[in-house]
C-alpha positions in Angstrom: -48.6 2.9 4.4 -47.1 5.6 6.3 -46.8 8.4 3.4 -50.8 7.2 2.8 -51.6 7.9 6.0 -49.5 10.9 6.3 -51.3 12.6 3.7 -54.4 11.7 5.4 -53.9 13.6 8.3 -52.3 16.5 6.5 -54.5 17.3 4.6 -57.4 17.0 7.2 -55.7 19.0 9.5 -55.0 21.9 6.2 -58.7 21.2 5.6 -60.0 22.0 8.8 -57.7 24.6 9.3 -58.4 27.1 6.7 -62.8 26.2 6.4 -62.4 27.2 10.2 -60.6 30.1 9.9 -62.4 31.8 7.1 -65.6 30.9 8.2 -65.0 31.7 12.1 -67.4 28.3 12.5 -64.6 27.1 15.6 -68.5 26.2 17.5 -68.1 23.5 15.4 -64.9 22.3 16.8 -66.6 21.1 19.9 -68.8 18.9 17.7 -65.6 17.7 16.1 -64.1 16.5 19.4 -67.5 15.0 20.4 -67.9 12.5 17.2 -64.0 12.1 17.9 -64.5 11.0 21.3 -67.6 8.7 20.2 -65.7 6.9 17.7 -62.6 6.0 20.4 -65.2 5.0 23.3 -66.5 2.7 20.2 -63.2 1.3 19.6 -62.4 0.9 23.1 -65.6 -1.1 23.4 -65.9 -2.6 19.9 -64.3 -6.3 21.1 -67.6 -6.9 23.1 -69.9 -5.7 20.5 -68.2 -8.0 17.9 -68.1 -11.0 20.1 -71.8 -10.8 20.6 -72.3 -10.1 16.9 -70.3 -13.2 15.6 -71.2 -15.5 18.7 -67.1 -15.9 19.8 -66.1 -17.9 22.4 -62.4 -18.2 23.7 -61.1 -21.5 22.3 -59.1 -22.8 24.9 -56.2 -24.9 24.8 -57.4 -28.2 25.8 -59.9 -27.7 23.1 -57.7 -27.0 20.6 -53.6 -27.7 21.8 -52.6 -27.9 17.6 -53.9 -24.3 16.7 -53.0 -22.8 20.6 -48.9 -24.0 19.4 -49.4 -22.3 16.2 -50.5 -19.0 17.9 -47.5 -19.2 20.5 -45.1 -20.1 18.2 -46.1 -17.2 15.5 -46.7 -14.7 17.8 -43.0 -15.1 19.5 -41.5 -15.1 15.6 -43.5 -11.9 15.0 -42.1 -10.6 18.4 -46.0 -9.8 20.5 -47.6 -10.9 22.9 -50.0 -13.9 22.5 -53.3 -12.8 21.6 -56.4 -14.8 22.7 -57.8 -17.3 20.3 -61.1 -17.2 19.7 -63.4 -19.0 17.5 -66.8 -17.6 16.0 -69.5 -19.5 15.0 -69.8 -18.2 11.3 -70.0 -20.9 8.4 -68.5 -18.8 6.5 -65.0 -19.6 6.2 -62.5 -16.4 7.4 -60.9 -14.9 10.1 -59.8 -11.4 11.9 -57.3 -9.8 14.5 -59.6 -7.4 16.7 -59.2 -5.7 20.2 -58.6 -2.5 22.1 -56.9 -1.6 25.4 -59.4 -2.7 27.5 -60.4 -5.6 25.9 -56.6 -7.2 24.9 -55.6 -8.5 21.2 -57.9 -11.1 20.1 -57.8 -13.6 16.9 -60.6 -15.3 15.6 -61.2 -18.0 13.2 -64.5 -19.0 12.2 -66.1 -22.9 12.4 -66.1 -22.4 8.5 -62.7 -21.8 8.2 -61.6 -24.8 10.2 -63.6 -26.8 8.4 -62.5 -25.8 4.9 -58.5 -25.4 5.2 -55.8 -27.4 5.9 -53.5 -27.1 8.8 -51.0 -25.6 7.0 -53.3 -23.1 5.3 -55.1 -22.0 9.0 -51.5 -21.5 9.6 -50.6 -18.7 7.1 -54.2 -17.2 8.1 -53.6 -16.8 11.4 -49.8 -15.6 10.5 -51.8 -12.6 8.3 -54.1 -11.4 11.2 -51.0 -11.4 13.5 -49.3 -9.4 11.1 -52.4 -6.6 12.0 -51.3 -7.0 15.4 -48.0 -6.5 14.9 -48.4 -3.5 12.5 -51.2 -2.2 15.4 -53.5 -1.9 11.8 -56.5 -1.7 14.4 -55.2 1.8 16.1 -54.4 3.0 12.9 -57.4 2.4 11.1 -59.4 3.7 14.4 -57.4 6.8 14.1 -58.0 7.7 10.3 -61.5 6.7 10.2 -62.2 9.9 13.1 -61.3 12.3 10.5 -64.2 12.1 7.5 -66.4 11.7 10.1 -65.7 14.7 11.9 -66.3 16.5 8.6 -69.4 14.5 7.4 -70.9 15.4 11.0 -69.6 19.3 10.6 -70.5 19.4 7.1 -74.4 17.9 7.9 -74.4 20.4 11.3 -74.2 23.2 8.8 -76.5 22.3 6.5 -79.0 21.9 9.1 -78.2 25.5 10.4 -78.2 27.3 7.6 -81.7 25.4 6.4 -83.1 26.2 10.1 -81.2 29.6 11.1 -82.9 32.9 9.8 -80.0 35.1 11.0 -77.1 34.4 8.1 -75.5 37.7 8.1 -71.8 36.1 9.2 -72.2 33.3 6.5 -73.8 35.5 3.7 -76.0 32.3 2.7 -72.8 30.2 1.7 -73.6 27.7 5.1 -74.9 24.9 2.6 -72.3 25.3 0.3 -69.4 25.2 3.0 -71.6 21.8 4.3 -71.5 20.7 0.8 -68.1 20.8 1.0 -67.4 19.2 4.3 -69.2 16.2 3.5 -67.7 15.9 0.2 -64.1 16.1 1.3 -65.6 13.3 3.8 -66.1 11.2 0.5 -62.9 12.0 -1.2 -60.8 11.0 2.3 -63.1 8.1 2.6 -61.7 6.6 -0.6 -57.7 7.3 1.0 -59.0 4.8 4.0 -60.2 2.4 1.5 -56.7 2.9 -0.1 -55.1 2.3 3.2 -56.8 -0.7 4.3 -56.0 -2.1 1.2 -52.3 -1.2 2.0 -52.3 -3.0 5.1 -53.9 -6.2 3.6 -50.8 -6.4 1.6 -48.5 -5.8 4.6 -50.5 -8.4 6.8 -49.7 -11.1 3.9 -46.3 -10.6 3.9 -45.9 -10.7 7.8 -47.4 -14.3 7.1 -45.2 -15.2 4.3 -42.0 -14.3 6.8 -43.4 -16.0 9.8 -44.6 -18.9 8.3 -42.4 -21.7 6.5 -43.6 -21.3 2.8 -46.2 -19.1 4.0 -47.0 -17.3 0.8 -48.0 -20.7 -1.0 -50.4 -22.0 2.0 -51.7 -18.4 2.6 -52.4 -18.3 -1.7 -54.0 -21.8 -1.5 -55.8 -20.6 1.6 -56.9 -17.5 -0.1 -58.3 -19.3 -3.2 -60.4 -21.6 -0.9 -61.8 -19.4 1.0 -62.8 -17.3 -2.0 -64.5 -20.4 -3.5 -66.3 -21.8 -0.4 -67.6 -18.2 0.4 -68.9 -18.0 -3.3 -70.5 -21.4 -3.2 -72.5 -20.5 0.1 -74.5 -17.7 -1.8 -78.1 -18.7 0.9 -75.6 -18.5 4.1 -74.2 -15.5 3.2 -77.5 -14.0 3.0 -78.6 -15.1 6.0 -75.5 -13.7 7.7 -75.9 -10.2 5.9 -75.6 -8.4 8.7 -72.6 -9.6 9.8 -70.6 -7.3 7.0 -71.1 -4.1 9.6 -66.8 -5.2 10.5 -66.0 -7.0 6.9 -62.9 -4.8 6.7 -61.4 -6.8 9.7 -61.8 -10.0 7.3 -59.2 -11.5 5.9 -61.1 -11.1 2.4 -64.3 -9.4 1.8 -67.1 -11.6 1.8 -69.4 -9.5 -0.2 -66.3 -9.6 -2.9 -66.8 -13.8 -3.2 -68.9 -13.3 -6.6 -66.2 -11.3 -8.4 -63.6 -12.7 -6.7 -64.8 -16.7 -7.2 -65.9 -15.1 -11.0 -61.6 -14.1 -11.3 -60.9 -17.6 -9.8 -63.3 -19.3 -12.2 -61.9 -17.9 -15.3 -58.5 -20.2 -15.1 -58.5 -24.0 -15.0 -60.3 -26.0 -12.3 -57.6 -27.5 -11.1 -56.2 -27.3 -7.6 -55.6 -24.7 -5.7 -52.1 -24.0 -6.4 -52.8 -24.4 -9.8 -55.5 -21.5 -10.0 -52.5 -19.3 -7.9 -50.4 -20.0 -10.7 -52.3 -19.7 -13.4 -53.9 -16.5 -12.3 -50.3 -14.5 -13.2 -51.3 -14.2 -16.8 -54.4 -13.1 -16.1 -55.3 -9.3 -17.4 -57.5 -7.1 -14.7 -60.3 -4.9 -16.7 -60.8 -1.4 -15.8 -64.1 -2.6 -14.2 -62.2 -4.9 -12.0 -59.6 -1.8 -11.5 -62.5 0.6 -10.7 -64.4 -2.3 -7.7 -61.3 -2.1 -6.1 -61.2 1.4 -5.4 -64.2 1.2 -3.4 -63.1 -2.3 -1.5 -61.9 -2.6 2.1 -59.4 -5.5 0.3 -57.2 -5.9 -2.8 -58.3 -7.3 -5.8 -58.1 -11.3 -5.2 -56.0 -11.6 -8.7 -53.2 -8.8 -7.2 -53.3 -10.2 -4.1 -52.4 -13.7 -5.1 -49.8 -11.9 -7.5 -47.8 -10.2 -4.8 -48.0 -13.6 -3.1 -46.1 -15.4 -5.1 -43.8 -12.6 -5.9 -42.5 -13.4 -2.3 -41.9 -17.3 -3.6 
């Protein structure tokens, strides 16, 4: 994760550097810090926004004493402080690690999940999204995601100029092209966050498989579940659309179920476990290969994979 995110801001910084420079366009700088200081007063505040949007509530521990002694328990082993636990009212089956400084670390586990895992398996859930805490995936993530769109916003800016703006004896009529380019580098440094996030995914899993006693199995079983509940809730997850705006802080990609229940489907319906283990033989397409470069989360076949390579 760290030479992936190292190249990011490299070769943002190299980008901006020498457009800039050759260009003399540093105006555009001050519209580069203002989307980067929108994007951090959005993170900052982002903990209320996604409370409201998934209807969370603090779960607290008279409520719920079994899932408040998981928290404490994981959260010493992984060596932070206790998040709140909060649960949203999503049928959907998932959960996510969000916060910010003003708002504190928060977990959330939806009604769905609760309903459709075992203890065991809520266990090596939670252990994942404490494993985003622990890695600080959210400041990360915040940080990266500032660069393509300082450069979709400076590369749209000078569209818009050159389009509007009569006088173009600096740019010599190449304002649209250099725009062009902005907002495609955007693109190409887009799919290097998508590449990251999948990166952390990876990491977040094997915080849970260390933290939590034979964490890879119940986090695989888990995994497969919520995979196949999500699929089989095709009307709810319609209904609940909207609610993809902050998927990439799911624990898998709810808009993935179809392919991913369609990769589940394809060995034996057995148990759980038994589609985890059965899955090793299977083959990924280059289809499959290519849908993952544009997901927020591994392929579910990989993911399971690398699970059980932890066993």
């Amino acid at each position: 994760m760290a030479g992936t995110l190292a190249l990011i801001i490299g070769a943002s910084t190299l980008f901006f550097t020498v457009i800039l420079s050759l260009t003399g366009a540093f105006d555009f700088l001050t519209l580069g810090i203002l989307v980067g200081v929108f994007n951090v007063v959005q993170w900052l505040i982002s903990p209320y926004i996604i409370d409201r949007l998934y209807h969370t509530h603090e779960i607290s521990q008279t409520e719920d004493p079994k899932l408040h002694e998981v928290v404490d328990n994981l959260s010493r082993k992984s060596e932070i402080k206790k998040p709140r636990l909060m649960l949203a009212q999503i049928p959907i089956p998932n959960a996510f690690a969000y916060g910010s400084p003003i708002a504190g670390t928060r977990v959330a586990v939806t009604s769905g999940l609760m309903k459709t895992l075992d203890h065991g398996e809520v266990e090596a859930v939670v252990g994942h999204e404490l494993g985003h805490l622990k890695h600080k995936d959210m400041q990360v993530m915040m940080f990266v995601s500032i660069l393509p769109a300082i450069a979709y916003f400076i590369g749209y800016s000078m569209m818009l100029s050159s389009m509007f703006n009569t006088n173009r004896k600096n740019q010599g009529g190449a304002g649209p092209l250099i725009g062009i380019a902005f907002m495609a580098f955007s693109w190409v440094m887009n799919l290097f966050i998508l590449h990251l996030s999948r990166l952390r995914e990876y990491y977040a899993d094997r915080h849970s498989a260390a933290t939590v006693e034979n964490g890879s199995s119940k986090l695989s079983t888990g995994l497969a579940k919520i995979v196949k509940t999500t699929k089989s809730m095709r009307n709810v997850r319609k209904d609940t659309k909207s609610l993809s705006a902050f998927k990439a802080l799911f624990i898998t990609d709810p808009d993935r179920a179809e392919v991913d229940s369609a990769e589940l489907s394809a060995v034996s319906a057995g148990e759980s476990q038994k589609w985890v283990d059965e899955m090793l033989s299977k083959k990924l397409t280059a289809s499959e290969r290519i849908l993952e470069i544009f997901s927020t989360h591994p392929n579910i076949v990989k993911r399971l994979r690398a699970l059980k390579e932890l066993n």
